[in-house]
C-alpha positions in Angstrom: -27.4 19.7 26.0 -27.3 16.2 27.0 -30.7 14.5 26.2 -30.6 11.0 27.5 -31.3 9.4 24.8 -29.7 6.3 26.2 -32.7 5.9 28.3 -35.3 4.8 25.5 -33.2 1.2 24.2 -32.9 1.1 27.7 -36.5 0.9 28.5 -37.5 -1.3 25.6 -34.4 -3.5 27.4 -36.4 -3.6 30.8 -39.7 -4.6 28.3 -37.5 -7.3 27.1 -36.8 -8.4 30.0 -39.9 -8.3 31.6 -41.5 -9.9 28.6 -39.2 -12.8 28.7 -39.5 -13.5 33.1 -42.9 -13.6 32.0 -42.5 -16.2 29.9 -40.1 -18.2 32.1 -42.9 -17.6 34.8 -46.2 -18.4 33.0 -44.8 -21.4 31.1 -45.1 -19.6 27.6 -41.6 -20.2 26.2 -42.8 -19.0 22.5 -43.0 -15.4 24.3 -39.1 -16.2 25.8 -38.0 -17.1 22.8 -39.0 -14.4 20.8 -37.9 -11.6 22.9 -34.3 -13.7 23.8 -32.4 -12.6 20.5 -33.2 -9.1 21.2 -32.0 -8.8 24.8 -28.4 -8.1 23.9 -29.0 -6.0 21.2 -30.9 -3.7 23.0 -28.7 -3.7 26.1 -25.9 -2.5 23.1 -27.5 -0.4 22.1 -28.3 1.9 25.6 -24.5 1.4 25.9 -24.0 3.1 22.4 -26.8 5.4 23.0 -24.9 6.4 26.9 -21.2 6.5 24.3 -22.9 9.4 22.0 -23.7 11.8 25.0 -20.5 10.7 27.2 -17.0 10.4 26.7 -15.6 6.8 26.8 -12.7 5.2 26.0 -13.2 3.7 22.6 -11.4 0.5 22.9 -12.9 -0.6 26.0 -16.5 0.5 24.7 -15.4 -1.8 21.8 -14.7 -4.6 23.9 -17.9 -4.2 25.9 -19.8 -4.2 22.6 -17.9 -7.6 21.5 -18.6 -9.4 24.5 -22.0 -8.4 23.9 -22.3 -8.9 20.6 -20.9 -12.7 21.2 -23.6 -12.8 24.3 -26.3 -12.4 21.2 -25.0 -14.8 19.6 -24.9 -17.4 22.7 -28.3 -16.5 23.4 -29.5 -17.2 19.8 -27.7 -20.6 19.2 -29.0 -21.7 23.0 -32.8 -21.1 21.4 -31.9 -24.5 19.9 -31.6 -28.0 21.9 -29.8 -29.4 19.1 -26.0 -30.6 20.3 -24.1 -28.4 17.5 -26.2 -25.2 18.3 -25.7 -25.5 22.1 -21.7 -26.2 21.3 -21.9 -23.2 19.0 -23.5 -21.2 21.7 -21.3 -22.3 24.7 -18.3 -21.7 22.1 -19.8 -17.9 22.3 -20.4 -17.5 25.4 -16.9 -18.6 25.9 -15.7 -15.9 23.5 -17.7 -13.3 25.0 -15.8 -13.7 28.5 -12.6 -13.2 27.3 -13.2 -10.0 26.0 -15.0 -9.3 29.1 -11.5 -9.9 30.7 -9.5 -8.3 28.1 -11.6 -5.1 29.2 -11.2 -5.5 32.7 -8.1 -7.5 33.4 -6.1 -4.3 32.0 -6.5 -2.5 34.7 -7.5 -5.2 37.9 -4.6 -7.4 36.7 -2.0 -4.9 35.9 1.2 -5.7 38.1 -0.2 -8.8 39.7 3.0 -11.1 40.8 3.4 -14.6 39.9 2.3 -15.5 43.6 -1.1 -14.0 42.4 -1.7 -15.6 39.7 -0.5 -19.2 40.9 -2.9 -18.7 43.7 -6.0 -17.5 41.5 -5.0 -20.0 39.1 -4.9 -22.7 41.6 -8.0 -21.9 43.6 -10.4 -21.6 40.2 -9.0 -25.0 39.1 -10.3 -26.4 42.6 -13.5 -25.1 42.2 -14.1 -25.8 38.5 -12.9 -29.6 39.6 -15.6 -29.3 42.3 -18.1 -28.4 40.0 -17.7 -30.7 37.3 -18.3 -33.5 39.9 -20.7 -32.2 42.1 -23.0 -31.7 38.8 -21.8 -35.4 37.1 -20.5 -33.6 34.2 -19.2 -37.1 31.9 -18.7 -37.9 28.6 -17.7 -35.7 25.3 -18.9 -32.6 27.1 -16.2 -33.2 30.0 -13.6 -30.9 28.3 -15.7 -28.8 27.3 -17.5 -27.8 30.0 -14.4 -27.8 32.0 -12.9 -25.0 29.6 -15.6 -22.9 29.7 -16.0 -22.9 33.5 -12.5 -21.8 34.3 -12.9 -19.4 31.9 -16.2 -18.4 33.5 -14.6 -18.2 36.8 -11.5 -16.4 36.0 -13.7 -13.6 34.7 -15.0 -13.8 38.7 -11.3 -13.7 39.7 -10.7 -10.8 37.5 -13.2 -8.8 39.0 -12.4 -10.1 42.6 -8.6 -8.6 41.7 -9.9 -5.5 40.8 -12.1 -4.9 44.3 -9.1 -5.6 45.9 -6.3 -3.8 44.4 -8.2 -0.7 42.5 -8.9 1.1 45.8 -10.2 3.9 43.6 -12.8 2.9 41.7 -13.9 -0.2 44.2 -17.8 0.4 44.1 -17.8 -0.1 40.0 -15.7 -3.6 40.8 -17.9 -4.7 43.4 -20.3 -3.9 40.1 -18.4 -6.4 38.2 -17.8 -8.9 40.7 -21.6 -9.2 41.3 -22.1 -9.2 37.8 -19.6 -12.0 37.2 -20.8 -14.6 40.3 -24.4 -13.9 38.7 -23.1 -15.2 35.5 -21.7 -18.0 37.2 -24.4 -18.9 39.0 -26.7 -18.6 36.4 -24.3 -21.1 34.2 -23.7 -23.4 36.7 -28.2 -23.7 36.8 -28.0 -24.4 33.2 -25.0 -27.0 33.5 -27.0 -28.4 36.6 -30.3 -29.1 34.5 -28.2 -30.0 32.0 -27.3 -33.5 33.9 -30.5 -34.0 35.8 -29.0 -32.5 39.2 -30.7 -29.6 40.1 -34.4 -29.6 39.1 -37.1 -27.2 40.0 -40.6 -25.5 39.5 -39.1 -21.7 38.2 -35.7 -22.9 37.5 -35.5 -21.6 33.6 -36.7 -18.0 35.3 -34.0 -18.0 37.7 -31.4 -18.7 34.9 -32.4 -16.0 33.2 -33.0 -13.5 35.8 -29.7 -14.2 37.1 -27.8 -14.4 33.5 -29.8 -10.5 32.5 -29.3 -8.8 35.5 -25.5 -10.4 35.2 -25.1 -8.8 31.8 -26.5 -5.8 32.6 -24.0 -5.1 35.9 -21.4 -6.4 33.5 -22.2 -3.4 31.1 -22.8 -1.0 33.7 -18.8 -2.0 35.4 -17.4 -1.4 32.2 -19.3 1.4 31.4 -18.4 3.3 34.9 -14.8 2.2 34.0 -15.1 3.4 30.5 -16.0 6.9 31.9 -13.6 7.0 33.9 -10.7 6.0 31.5 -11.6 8.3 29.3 
């Protein structure tokens, strides 16, 4: 008898959460920051919780939990404004997406032709190139930044592959996609701050509403895709 017992990290997830818009929203960023390291955490553990009751496939419920470990580790190094934490934490971040696409590029990337991959190659270059001017990115974080975007953005493509080639799982990779242009969006905020472009009243809410409910729809994907792989 399955008894759910996913559901109660789950809930203490959504308190997270809730605690930490609150914070965002009320200007109380001693509440944020406490309840930031345990976000991922707790998301992990639901998914481990959801793995006891249901079959999965183990490797990919492995990658999921890497990517989310890596995510806690991001989040915790970001509590910092010091340069080497937020390089440490961008550095995780980074790592954290490429397990995302080790997970999903298996299956939304399997038997993509060269054609494919010039064009998604081409079209994320164009738009990381976009970015890093339209936000003024300059300086030692140049590189940098530049990396971890078209990382960022091939995780999009990744999940934009998979909508349109895995015709039989499509909802869960219109899932990830979301997921994935969340994450973006949410990074892009961050970067925009960053360099004094984008400034406004709830703008550290937004990046944070944005970056959970991009996690969580991450987890979700790959859980749905777990399931089904089993």
């Amino acid at each position: 008898m399955k008894k759910n017992l996913y559901c109660i990290p789950a809930v203490f997830f959504g308190i997270a959460c809730l605690l930490n818009w609150a914070g965002r929203i009320w200007e109380q960023p001693a509440l944020a920051s406490a309840v930031k390291p345990a976000l991922l955490p707790l998301l992990a553990a639901s998914v481990l919780a959801y793995a006891v009751e249901h079959p999965l496939n183990r490797k990919m419920l492995g990658l999921l939990l890497l990517a989310e470990l890596f995510g806690f580790a991001g989040d915790t190094f970001l509590l910092s404004d010091a340069f080497p934490m937020f390089a440490s934490g961008i550095a995780a971040f980074l790592v954290g997406h490429i397990f995302y696409m080790t997970l999903f590029g298996a299956q939304s990337w399997k038997g993509l032709s060269w054609k494919g991959w010039l064009a998604g190659i081409a079209c994320v270059a164009v738009l990381v190139f976009l970015l890093v001017k339209v936000l003024k990115v300059e300086g030692a974080l140049l590189a940098p930044m530049a990396v971890y975007g078209f990382v960022l953005l091939m995780l999009s493509f990744c999940a934009l592959c998979g909508v349109v080639r895995c015709k039989k799982n499509r909802c869960t990779w219109w899932i990830i996609l979301i997921g994935a242009l969340l994450f973006a969006f949410s990074d892009s905020l961050i970067a925009a701050g960053t360099f004094g472009v984008i400034t406004f009243a709830l703008r550290e809410f937004v990046i944070m509403f944005t970056y959970l409910i991009a996690q969580s729809l991450l987890a979700w994907g790959a859980v749905r895709l777990a399931v089904e792989a089993k």
